[in-house]
N, CA and C atoms as a LAMMPS dump frame, in Angstrom:
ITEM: TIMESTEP
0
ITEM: NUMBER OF ATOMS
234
ITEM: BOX BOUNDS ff ff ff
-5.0000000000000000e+02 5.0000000000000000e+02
-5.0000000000000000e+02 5.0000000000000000e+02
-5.0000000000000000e+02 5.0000000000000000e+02
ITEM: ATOMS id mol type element x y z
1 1 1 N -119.12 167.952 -93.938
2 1 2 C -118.427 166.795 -94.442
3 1 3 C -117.565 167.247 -95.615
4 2 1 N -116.197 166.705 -95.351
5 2 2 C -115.382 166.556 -96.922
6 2 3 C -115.305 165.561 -97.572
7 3 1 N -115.283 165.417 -99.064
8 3 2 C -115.53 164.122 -99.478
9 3 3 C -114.748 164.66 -100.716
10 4 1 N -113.596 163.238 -101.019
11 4 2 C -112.982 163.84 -102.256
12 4 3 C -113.517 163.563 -103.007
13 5 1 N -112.872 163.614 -104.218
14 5 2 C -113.409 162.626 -106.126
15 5 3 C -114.039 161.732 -105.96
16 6 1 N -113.47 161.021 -105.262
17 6 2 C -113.864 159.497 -105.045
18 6 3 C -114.77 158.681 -104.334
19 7 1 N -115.563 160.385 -103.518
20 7 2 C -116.683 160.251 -102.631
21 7 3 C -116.009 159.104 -101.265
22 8 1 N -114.65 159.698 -100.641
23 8 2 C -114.566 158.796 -99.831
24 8 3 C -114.158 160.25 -98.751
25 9 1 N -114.907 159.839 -97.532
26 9 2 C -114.89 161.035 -96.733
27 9 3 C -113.736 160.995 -96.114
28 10 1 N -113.297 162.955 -96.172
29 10 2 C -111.981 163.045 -95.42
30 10 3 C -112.275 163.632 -93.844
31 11 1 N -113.336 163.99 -93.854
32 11 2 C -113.726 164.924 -92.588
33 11 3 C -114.942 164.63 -92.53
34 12 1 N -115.693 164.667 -91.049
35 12 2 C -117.152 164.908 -91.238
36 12 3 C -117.266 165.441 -89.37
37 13 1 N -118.566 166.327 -88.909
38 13 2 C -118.731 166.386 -87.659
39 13 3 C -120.257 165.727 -88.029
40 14 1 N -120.1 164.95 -86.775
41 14 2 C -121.398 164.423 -86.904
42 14 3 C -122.506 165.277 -86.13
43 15 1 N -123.687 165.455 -86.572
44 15 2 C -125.003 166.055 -86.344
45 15 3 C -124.876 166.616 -84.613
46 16 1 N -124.666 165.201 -83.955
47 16 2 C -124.816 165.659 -82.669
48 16 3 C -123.794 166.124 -82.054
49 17 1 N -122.797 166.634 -82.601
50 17 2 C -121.873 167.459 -82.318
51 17 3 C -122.111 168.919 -82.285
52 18 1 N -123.073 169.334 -83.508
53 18 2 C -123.745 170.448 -83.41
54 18 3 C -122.845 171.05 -84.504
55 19 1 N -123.481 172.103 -84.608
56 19 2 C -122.223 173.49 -85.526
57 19 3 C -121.231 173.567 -85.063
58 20 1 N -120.555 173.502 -86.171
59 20 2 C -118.715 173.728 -86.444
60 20 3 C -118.122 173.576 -87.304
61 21 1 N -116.713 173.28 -87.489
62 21 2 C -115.481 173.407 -88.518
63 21 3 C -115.472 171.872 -88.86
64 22 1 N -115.155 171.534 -90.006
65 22 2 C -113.822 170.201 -90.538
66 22 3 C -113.227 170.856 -91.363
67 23 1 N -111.711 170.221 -90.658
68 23 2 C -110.565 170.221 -91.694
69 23 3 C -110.469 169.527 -92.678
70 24 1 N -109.859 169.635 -93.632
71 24 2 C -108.703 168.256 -94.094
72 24 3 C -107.964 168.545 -94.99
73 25 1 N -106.943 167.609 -94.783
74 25 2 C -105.968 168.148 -96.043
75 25 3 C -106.344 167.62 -97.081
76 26 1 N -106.375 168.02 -98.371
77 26 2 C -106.621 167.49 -99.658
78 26 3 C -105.287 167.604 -100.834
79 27 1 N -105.154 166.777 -102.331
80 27 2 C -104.117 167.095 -102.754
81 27 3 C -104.723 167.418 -104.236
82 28 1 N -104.014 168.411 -104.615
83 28 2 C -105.041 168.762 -105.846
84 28 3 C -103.835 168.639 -107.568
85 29 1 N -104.584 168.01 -108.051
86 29 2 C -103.938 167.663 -109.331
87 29 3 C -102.885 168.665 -110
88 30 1 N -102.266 168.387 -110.258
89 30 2 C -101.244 169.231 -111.151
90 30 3 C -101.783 169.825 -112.548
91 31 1 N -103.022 168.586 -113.408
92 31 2 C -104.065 168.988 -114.006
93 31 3 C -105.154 168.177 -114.158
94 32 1 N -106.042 169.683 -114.573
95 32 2 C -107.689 168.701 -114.441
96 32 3 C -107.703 167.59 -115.052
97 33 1 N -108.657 166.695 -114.759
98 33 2 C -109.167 165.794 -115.107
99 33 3 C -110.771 165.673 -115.586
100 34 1 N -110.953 164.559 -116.518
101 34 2 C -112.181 164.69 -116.779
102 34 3 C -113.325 164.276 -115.427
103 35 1 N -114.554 164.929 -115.515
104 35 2 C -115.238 164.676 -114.141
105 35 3 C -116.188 163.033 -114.82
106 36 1 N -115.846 162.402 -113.469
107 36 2 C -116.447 161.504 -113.947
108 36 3 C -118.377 161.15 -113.698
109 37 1 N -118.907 160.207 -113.867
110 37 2 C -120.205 160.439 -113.835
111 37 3 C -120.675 160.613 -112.511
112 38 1 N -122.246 161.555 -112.676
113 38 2 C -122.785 161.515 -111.188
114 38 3 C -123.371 160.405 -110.782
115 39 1 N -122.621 159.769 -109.699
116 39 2 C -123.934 158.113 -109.267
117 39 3 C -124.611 158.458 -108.922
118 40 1 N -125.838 157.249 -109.242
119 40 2 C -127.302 157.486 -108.608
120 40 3 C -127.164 157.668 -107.746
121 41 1 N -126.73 157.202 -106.383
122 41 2 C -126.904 157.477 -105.081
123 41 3 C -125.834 158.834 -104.737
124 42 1 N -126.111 159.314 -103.919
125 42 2 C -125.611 160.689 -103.534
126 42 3 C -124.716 160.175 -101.985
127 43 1 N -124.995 159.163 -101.288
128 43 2 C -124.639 158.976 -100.012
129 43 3 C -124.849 159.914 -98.976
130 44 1 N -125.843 160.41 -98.513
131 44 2 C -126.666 160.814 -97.29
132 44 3 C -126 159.712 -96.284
133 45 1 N -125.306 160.651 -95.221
134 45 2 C -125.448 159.649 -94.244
135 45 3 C -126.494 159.254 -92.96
136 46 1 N -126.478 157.864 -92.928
137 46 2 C -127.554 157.647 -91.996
138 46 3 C -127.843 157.941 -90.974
139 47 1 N -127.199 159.197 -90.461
140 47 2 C -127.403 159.598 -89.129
141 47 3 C -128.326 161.418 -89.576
142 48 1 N -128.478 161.338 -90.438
143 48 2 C -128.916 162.727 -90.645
144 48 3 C -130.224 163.145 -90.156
145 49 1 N -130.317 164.143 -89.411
146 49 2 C -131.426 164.458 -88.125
147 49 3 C -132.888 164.679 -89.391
148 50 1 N -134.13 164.296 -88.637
149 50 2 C -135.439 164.209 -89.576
150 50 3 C -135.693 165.531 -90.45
151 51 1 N -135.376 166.24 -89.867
152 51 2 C -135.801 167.739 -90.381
153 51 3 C -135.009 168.082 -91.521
154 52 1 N -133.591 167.573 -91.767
155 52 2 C -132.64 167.793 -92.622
156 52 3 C -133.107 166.904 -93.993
157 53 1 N -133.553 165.722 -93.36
158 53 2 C -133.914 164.881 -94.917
159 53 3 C -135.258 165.226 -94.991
160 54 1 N -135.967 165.801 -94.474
161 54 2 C -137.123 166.468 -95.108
162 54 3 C -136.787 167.543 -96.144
163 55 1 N -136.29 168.643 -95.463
164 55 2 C -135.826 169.871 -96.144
165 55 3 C -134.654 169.205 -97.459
166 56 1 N -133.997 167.82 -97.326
167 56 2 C -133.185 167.802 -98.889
168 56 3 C -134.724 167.085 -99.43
169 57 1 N -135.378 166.26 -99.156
170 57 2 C -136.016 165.489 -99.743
171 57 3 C -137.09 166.877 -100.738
172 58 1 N -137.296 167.57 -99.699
173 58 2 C -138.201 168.842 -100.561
174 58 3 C -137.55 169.822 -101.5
175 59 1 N -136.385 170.21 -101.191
176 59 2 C -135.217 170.966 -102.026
177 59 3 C -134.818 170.075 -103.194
178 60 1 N -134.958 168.61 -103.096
179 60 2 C -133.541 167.616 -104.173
180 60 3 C -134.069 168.123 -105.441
181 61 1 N -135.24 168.321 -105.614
182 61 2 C -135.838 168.7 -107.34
183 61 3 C -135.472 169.669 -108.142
184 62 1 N -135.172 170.881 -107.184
185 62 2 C -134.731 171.938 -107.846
186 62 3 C -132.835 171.943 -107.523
187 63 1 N -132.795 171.372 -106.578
188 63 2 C -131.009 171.548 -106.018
189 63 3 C -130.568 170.532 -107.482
190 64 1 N -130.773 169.348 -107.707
191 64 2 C -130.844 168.53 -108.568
192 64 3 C -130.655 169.496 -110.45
193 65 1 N -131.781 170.306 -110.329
194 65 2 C -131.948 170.824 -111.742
195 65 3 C -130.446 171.653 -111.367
196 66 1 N -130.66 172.04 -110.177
197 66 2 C -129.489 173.315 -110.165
198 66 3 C -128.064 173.075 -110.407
199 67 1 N -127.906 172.26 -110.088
200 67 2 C -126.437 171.329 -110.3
201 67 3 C -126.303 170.748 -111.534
202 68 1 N -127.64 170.247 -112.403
203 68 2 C -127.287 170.463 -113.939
204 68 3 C -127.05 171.604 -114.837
205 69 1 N -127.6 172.146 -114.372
206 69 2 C -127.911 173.544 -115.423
207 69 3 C -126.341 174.443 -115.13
208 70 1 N -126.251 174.513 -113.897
209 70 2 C -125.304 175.847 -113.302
210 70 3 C -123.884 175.2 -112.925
211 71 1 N -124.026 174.238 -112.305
212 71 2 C -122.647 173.235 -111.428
213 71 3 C -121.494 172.893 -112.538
214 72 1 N -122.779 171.536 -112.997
215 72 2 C -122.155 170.455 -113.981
216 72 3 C -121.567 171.381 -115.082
217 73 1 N -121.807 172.427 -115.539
218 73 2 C -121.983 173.351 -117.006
219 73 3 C -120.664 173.694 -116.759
220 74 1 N -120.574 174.649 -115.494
221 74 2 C -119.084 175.03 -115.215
222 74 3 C -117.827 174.247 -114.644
223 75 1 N -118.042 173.167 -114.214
224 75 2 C -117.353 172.227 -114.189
225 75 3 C -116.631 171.682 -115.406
226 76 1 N -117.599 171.399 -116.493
227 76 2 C -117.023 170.898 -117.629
228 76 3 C -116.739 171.748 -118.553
229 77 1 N -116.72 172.754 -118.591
230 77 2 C -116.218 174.036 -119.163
231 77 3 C -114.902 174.516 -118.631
232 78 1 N -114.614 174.068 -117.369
233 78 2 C -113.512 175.059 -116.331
234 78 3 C -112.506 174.386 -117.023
């Protein structure tokens, strides 16, 4: 899935399509901008096969820390 700023999807293959590519075109600022906040909800979409929201549901704790510590840090630094 692509999803811009605005969390509005530009691409996605859905699950039962299996492995593969999305495109999309995107347009990228002339300059940064400030990032705005992370929403509570993340938007999982509802088609996501059982095994996948197990494995985020067991990963989100540390993927979660990881994206504060390492992501967010260089993001707002870049």
């Amino acid at each position: 899935m692509i999803v811009d700023a605005k969390r509005h999807i530009l691409a996605r293959r859905p699950p039962k399509e299996g492995a593969g590519v999305v495109l999309a075109d995107i347009a990228l600022p002339e300059e940064a901008s400030a990032v705005d906040p992370i929403p509570d909800d993340f938007g999982i979409p509802p088609e996501i096969h059982e095994p996948w929201m197990s494995s985020w549901e067991r990963w989100l704790k540390s993927g979660a820390h990881n994206y504060r510590v390492v992501t967010l840090a260089y993001l707002r630094t870049g």
